[in-house]
FIKOL-519799 format. One record per atom (N, C-alpha, C, CB): residue number from 0; x, y, z; atom name. Coordinates in nm, 3 decimals, decimal comma. Glycine has a CB too. Layout:
<pts>
 kolnu       x       y       z loti
   NUM       X       Y       Z   CA
...
</pts>
This chain:
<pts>
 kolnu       x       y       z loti
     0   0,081  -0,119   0,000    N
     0   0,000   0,000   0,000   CA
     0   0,087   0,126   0,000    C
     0  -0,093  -0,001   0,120   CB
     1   0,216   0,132   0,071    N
     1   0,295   0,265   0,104   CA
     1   0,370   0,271  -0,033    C
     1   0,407   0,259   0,253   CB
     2   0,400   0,140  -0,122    N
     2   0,431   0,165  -0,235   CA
     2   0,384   0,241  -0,311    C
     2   0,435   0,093  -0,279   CB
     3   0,233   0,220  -0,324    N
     3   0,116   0,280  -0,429   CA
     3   0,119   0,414  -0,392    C
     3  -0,047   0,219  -0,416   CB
     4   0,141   0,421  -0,277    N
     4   0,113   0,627  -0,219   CA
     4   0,243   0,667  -0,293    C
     4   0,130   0,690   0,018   CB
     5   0,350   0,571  -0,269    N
     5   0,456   0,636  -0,283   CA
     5   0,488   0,677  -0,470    C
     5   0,568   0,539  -0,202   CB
     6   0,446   0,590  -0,502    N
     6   0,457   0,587  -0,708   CA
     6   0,368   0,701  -0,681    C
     6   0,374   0,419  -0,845   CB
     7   0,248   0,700  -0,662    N
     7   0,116   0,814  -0,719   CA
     7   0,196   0,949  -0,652    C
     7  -0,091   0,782  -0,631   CB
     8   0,225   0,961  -0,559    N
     8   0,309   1,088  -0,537   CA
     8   0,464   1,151  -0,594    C
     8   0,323   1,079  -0,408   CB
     9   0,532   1,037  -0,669    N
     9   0,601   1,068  -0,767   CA
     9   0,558   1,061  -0,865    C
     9   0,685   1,024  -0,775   CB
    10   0,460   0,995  -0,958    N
    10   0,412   1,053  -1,076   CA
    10   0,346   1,222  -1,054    C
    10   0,296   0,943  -1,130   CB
    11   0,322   1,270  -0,914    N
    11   0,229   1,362  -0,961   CA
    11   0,337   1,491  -0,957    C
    11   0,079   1,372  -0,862   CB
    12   0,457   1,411  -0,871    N
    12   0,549   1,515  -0,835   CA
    12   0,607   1,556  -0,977    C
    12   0,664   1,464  -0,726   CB
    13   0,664   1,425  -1,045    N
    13   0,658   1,464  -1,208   CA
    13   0,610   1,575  -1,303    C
    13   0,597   1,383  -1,257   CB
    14   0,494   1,543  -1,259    N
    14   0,407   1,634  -1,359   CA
    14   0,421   1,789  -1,318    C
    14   0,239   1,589  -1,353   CB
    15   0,431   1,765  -1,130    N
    15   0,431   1,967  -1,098   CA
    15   0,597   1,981  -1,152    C
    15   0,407   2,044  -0,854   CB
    16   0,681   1,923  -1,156    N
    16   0,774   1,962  -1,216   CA
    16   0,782   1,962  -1,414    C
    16   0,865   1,880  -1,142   CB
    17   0,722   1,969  -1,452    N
    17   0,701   1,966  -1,600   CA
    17   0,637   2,097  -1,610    C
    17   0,610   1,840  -1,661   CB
    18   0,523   2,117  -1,533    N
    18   0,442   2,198  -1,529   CA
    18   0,563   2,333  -1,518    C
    18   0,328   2,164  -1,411   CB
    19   0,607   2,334  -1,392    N
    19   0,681   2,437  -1,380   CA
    19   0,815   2,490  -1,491    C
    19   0,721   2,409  -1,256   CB
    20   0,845   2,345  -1,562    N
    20   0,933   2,357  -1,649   CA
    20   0,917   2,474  -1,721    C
    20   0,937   2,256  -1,720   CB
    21   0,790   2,445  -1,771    N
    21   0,697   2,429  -1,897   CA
    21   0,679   2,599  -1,920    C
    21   0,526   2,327  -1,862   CB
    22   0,685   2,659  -1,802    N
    22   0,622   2,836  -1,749   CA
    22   0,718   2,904  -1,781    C
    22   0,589   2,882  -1,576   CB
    23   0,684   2,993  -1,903    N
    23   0,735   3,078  -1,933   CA
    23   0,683   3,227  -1,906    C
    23   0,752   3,045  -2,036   CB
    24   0,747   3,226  -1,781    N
    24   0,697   3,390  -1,734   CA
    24   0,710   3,480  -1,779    C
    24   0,727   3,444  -1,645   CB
    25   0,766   3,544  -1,821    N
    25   0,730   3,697  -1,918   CA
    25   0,659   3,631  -1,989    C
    25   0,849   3,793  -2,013   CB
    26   0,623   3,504  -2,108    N
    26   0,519   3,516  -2,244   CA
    26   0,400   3,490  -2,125    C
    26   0,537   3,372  -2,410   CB
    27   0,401   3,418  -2,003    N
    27   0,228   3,417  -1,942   CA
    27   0,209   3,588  -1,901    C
    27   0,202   3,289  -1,756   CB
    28   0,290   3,625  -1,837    N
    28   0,223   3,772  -1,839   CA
    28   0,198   3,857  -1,927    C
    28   0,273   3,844  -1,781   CB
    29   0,264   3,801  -2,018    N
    29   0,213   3,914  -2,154   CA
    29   0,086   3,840  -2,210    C
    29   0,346   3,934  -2,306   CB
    30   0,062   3,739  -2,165    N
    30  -0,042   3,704  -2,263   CA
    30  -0,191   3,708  -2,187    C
    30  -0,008   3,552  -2,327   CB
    31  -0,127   3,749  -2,042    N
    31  -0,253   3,767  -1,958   CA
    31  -0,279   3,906  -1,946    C
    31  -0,244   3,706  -1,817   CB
    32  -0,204   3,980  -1,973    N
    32  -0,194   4,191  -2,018   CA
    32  -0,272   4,169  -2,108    C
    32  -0,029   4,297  -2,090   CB
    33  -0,212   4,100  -2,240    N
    33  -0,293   4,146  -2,328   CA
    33  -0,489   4,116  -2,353    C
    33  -0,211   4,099  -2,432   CB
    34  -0,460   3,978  -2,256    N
    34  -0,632   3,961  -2,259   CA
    34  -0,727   4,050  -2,168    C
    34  -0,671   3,811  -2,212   CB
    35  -0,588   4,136  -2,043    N
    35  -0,730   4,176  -1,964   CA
    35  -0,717   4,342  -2,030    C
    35  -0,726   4,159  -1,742   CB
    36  -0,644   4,369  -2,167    N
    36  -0,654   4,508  -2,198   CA
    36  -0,768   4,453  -2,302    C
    36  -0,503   4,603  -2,255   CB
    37  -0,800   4,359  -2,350    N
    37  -0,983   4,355  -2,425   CA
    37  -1,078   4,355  -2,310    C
    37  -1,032   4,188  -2,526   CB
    38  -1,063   4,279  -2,167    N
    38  -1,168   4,303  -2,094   CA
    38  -1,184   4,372  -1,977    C
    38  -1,208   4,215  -2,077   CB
    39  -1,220   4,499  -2,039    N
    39  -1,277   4,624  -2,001   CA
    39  -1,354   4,600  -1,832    C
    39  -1,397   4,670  -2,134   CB
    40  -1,399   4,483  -1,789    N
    40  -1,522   4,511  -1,665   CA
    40  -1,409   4,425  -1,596    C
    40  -1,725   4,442  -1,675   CB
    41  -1,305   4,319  -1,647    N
    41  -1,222   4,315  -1,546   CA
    41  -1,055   4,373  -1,485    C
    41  -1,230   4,211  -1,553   CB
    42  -1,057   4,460  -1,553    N
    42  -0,963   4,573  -1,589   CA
    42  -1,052   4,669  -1,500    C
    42  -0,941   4,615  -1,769   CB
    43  -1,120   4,669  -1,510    N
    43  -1,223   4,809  -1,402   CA
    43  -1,202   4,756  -1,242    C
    43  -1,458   4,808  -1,442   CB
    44  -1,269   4,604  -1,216    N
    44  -1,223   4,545  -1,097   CA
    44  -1,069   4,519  -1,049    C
    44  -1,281   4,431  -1,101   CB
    45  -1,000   4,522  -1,146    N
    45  -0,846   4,507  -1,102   CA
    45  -0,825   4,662  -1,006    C
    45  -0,723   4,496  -1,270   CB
    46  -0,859   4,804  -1,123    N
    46  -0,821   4,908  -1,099   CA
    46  -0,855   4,930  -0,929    C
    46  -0,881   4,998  -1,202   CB
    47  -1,043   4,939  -0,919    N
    47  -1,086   4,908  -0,816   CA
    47  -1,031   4,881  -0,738    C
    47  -1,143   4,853  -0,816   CB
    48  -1,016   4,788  -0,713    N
    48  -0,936   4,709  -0,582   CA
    48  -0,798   4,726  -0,534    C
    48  -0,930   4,570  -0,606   CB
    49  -0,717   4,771  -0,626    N
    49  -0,568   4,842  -0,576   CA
    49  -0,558   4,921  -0,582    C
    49  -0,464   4,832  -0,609   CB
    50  -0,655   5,063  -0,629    N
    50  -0,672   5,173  -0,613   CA
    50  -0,525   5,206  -0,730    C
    50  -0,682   5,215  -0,442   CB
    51  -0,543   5,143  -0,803    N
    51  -0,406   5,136  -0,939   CA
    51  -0,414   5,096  -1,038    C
    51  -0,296   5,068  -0,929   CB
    52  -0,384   5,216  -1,141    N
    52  -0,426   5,210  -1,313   CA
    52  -0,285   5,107  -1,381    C
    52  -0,425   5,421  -1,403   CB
    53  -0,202   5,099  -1,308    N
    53  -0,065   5,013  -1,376   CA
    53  -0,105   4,882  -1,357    C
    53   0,097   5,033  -1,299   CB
    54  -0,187   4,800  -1,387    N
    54  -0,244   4,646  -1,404   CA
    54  -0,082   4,594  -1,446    C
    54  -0,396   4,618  -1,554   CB
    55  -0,001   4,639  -1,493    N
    55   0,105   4,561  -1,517   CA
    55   0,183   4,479  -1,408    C
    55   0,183   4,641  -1,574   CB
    56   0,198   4,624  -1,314    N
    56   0,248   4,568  -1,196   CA
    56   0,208   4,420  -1,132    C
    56   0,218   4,663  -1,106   CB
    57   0,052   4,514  -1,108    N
    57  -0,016   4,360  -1,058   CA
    57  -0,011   4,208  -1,134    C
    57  -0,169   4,384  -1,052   CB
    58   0,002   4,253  -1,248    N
    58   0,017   4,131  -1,279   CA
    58   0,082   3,985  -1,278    C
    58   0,018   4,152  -1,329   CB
    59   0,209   4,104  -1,244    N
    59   0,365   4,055  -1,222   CA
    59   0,315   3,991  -1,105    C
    59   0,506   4,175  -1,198   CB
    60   0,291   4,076  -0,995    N
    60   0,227   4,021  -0,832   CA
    60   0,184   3,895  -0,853    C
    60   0,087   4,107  -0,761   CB
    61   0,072   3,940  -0,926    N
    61  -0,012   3,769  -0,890   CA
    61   0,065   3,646  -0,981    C
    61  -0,220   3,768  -0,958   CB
    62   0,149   3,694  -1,105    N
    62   0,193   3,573  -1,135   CA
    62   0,263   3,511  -1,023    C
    62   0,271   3,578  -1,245   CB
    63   0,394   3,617  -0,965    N
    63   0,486   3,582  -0,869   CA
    63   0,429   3,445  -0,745    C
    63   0,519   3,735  -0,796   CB
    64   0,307   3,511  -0,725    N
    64   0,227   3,452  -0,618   CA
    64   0,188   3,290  -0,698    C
    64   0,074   3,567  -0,576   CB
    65   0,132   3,283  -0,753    N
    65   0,038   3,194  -0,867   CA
    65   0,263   3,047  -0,827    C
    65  -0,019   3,349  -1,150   CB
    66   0,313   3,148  -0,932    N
    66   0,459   3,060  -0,888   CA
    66   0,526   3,001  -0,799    C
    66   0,537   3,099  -0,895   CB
    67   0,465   3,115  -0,690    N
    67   0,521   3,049  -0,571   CA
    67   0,421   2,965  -0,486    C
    67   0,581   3,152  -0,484   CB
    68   0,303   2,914  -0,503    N
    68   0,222   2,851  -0,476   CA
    68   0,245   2,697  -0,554    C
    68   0,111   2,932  -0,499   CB
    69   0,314   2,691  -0,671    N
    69   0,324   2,565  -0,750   CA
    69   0,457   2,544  -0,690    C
    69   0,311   2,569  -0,923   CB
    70   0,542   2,605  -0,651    N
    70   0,688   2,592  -0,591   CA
    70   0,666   2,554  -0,461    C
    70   0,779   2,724  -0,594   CB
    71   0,571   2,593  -0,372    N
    71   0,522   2,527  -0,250   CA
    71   0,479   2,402  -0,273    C
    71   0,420   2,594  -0,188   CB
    72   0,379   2,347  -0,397    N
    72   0,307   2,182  -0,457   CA
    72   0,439   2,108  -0,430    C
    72   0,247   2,163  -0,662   CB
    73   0,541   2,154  -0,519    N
    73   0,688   2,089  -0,547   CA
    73   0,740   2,022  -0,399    C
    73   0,809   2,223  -0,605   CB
    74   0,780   2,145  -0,323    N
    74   0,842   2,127  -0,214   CA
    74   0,759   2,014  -0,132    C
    74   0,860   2,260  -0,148   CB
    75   0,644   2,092  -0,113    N
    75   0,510   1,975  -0,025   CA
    75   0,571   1,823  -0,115    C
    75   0,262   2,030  -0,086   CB
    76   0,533   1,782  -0,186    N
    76   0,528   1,723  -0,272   CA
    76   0,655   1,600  -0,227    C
    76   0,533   1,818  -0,391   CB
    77   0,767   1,703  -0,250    N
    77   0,898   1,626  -0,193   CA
    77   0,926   1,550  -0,046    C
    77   0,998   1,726  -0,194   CB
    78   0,846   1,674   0,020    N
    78   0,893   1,593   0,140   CA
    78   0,755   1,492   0,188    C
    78   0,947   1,711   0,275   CB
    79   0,672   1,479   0,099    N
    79   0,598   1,331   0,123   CA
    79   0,633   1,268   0,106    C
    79   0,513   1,284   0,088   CB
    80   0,720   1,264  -0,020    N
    80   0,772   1,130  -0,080   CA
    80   0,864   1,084   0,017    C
    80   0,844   1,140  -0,224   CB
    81   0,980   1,185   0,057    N
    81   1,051   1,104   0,164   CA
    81   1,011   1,067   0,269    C
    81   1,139   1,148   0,203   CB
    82   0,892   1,134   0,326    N
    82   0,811   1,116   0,460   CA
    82   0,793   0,952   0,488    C
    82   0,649   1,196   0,446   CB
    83   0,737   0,926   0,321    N
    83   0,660   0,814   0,346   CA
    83   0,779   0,689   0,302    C
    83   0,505   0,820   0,252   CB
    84   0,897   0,755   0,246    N
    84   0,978   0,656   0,215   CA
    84   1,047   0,613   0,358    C
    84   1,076   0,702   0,101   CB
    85   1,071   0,693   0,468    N
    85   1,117   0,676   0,583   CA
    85   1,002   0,618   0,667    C
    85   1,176   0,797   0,631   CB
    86   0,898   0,603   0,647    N
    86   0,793   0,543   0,724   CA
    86   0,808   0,394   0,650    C
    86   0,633   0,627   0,712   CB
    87   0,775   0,354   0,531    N
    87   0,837   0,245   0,442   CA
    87   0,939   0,165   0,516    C
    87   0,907   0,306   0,314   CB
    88   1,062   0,220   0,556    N
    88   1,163   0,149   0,625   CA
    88   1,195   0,153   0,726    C
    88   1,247   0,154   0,594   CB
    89   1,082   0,229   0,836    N
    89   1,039   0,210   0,965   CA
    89   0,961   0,054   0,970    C
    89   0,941   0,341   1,006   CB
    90   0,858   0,027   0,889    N
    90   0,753  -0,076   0,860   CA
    90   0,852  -0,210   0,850    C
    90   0,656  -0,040   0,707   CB
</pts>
């Protein structure tokens, strides 16, 4: 059974590392600028809420955040695998 946890949590660890490979930050923020300069009502709520017409900035923000939340998956991620590999050879 600690096998099966242990494969399914390295295949998935796999994948958040592909994923992260995969992120090309400056082309995702440019490509998320350029969609919220067509939409006008959420470009109004961005402004709104930071009391700030430079959406660029923010954008940067929330990618940063968005990154470091998949860099937290990673890390989490890692130390299950060993968690459970040291519980494995406790057993």
């Amino acid at each position: 059974m600690i096998d099966k946890v242990i494969l399914s949590l390295e295949e998935e660890y796999r994948s958040f590392l592909q994923l992260r490979e995969s992120i090309d930050i400056s082309a995702e923020q440019l490509q998320i600028e350029e969609y919220l300069n067509l939409d006008k009502q959420y470009q109004e709520r961005m402004k709104s809420l930071y009391n700030e017409n430079n959406l660029s900035n923010k954008i940067k923000e929330i990618s940063k955040f968005t990154l470091a939340a998949l860099d937290y998956g990673i890390d989490n991620m890692e130390f299950n695998i060993e968690w459970f590999e040291k519980l494995k050879k406790k057993l």
